[in-house]
N, C-alpha and C positions, 0 to 999 in steps of 0.2 A: 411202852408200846406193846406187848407181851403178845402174843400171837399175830399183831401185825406187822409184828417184822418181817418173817417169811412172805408178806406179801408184796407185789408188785407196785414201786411208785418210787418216783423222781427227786422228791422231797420229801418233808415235814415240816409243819409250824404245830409247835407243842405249847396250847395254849390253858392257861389257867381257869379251874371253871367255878364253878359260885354256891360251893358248899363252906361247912365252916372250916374244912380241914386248907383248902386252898386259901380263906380268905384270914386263916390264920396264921399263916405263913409268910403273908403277905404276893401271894401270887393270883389269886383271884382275879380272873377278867383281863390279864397281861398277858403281852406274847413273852411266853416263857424262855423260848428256845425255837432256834431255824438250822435245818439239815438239807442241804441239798447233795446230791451227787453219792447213793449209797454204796457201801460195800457193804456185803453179808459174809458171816465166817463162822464158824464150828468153831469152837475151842474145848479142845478135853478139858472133860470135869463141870462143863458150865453148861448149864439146860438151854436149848432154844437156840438163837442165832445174836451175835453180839454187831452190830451194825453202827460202823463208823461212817462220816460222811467227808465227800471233797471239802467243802465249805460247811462252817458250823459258826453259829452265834450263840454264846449263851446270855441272857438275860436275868436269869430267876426273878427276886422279886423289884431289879430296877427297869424290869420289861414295860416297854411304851403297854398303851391303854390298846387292848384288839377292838373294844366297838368305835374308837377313835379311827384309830386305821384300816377296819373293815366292819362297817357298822352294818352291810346288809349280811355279810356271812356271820356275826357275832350273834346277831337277832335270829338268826335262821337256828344256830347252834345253838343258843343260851334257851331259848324258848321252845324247843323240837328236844332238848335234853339228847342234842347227837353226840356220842361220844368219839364215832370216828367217821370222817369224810371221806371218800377215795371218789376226786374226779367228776364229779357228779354235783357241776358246780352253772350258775347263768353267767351270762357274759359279767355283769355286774360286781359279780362276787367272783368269778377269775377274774378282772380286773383288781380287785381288792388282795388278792393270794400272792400276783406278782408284784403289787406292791411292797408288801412284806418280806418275800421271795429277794426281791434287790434290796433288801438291808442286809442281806448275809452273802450275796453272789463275790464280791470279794475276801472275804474271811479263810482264817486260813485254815485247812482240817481239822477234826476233831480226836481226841488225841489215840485212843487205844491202835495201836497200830501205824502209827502216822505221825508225827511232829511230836505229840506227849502234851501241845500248845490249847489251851481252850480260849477263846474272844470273849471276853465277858465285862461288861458295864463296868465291874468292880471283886478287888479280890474276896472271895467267898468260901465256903464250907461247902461241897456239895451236897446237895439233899435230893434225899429221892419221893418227891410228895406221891401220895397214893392215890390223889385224884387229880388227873391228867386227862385233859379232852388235846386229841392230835385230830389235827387238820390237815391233809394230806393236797398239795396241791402240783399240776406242772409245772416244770421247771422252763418251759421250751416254750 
């Protein structure tokens, strides 16, 4: 997320974008990961703000397909080359975010600070891919 932590918003849907590093991975074009409900925090020692969520889903690379589940905001991103959305979305495409948004509204937090629990498709290695396109949407 790196400088968009510190900024204001309800959610995230952390989606995979369609270079070789993500389609190497196997995360390419999937929703990767859903955070809703943020806390932001300092921690000595550590740059920036470490932001955990009420509700967290992880997916990596067994994430459903995002032009499947929101095929007009995947086309808007994929082809506009947006790396981050904040809000700034048509009815159609919020329509598409809160679909998304309710695959994680039950999940249980995400772990630094909170449970230590992540929700994930399958057990896995964490990996921190370097190309991440986040989609920022309301949660309300």
């Amino acid at each position: 997320m790196g400088r968009a932590r510190e900024w204001s918003f309800d959610a995230v849907i952390g989606v995979g974008g369609i270079g070789i590093e993500p389609e190497s991975q196997g995360l390419a074009r999937k929703v990767n990961w859903v955070g809703i409900g943020p806390h932001k925090r300092a921690f000595a020692g550590k740059p920036g703000l470490i932001v955990t969520f009420d509700h967290f889903l992880l997916f990596e690379s067994d994430g459903p397909s995002f032009p499947e589940l929101a095929p007009n905001l995947a086309n808007r991103i994929y082809s506009q080359n947006v790396r981050i959305l904040i809000d700034d979305l048509d009815p159609v495409e919020r329509a598409e975010v809160e679909n998304i948004l309710a695959l994680a509204k039950d999940t249980p937090p995400s772990p630094a600070g909170h449970s230590g629990r992540v929700t994930t498709s399958k057990k896995c290695v964490p990996r921190t891919p370097s190309v991440i396109k986040s989609v920022k949407g309301c949660s309300n």
